[in-house]
C-alpha positions in Angstrom: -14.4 -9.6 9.9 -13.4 -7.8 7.1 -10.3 -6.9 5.4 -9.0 -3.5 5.2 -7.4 -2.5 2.3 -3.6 -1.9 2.7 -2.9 1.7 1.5 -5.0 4.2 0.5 -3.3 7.4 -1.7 -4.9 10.9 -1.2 -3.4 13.3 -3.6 -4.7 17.2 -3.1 -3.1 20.4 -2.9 -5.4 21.7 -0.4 -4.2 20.0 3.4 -7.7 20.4 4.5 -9.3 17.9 2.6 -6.4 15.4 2.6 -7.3 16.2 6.4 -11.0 15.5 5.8 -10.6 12.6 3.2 -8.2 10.7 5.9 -10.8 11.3 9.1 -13.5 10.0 6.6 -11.1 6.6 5.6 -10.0 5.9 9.5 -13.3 6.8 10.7 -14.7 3.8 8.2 -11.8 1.5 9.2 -11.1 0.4 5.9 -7.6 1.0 5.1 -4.2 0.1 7.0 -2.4 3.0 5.7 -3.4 6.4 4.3 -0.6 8.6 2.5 -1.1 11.9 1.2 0.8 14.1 -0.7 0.2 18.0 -1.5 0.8 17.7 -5.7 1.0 15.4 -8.6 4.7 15.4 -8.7 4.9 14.1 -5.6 2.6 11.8 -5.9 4.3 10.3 -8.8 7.6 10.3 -7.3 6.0 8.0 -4.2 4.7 5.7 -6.8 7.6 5.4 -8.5 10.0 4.7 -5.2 10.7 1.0 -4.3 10.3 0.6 -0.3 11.9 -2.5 0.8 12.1 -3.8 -2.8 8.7 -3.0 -3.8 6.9 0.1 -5.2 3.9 1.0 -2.9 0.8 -0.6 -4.7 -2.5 1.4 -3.5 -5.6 -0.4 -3.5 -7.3 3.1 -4.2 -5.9 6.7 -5.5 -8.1 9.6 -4.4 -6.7 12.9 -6.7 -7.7 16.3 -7.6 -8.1 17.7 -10.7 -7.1 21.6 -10.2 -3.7 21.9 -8.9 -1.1 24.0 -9.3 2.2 23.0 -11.3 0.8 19.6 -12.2 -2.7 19.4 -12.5 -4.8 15.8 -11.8 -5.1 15.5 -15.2 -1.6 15.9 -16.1 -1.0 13.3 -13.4 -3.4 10.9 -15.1 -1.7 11.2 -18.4 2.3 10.6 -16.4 0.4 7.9 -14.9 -0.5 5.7 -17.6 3.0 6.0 -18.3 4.2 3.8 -14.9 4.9 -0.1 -15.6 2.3 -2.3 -15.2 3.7 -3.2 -11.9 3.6 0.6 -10.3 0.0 0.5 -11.5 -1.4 -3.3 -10.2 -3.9 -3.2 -8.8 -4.9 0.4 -8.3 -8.1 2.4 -8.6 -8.1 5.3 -9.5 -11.3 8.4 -8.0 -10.9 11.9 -9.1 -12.3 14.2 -6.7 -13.2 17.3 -8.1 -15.3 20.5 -7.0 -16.0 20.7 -10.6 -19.6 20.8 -11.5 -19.0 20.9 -15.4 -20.5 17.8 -17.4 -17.2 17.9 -19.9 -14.9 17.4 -17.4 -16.5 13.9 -16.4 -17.2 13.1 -20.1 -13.6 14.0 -20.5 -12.2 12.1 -17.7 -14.3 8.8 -18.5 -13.0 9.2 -22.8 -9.4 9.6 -21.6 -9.3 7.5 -18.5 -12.3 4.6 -18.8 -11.4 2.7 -15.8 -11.9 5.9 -13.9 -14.7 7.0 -11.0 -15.4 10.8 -11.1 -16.5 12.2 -7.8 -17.4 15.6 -6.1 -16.0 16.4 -3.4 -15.8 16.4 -0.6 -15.5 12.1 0.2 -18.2 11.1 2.4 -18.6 8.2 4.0 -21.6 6.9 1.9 -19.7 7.4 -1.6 -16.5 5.7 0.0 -18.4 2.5 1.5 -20.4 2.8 -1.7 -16.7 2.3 -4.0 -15.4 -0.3 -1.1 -18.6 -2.4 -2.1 -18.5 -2.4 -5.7 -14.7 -2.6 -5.7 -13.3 -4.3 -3.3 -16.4 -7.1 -2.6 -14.1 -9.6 -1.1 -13.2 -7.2 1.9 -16.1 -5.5 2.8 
């Protein structure tokens, strides 16, 4: 039996694929909790807020890159910026319907321990990251 991953972060202006990128994470059973939020800001904010005297420590953040006010990698840069114990533990996929070259060399120079992804998530790239990952569970 395997062990699902506790909480899973989707972070995208656009409610439709937060919509699809949660049916696509329940429909492969792999995570207890999915929370999404609609911008960076927010997102940052949730990472940031102690529930029951701990921040929320997501085994995975899913992001976009092109969103208004804060962009993704505005959100990258604010991120790095969290104490080591808002960021334990967390990996972090850019999603992007990007199909320029420099924008995955530049997320990979700024942000090494990054995955850079089209999107939309599929279930194939997703078990694909849960493998490589996060062996022990799945």
């Amino acid at each position: 039996m395997k062990k699902k991953l506790n909480l899973i972060l989707l972070v995208d202006d656009y409610e439709g694929a937060n919509f699809l990128h949660r049916k696509v994470i329940q429909t492969a059973g792999c995570a207890e909790n999915v929370h999404d939020e609609k911008n960076a800001e927010a997102a940052l904010k949730f990472l940031q807020t102690k529930i029951k005297d701990e921040y929320p420590h997501p085994e995975i953040i899913f992001i976009d890159l092109n969103m208004p006010g804060m962009s993704g990698w505005d959100f990258l840069k604010e991120y790095q910026k969290l104490t080591r114990e808002q960021k334990w533990g967390t990996l972090i996929v850019i999603l992007t319907t990007s199909r320029n070259p420099d924008d995955e060399a530049r997320a990979k120079k700024k942000h090494p321990n990054t995955i850079f992804m089209n999107k939309p998530l599929l279930r194939k790239p997703l078990d694909e990251i849960l493998k490589e990952y996060f062996s022990n569970n799945f």
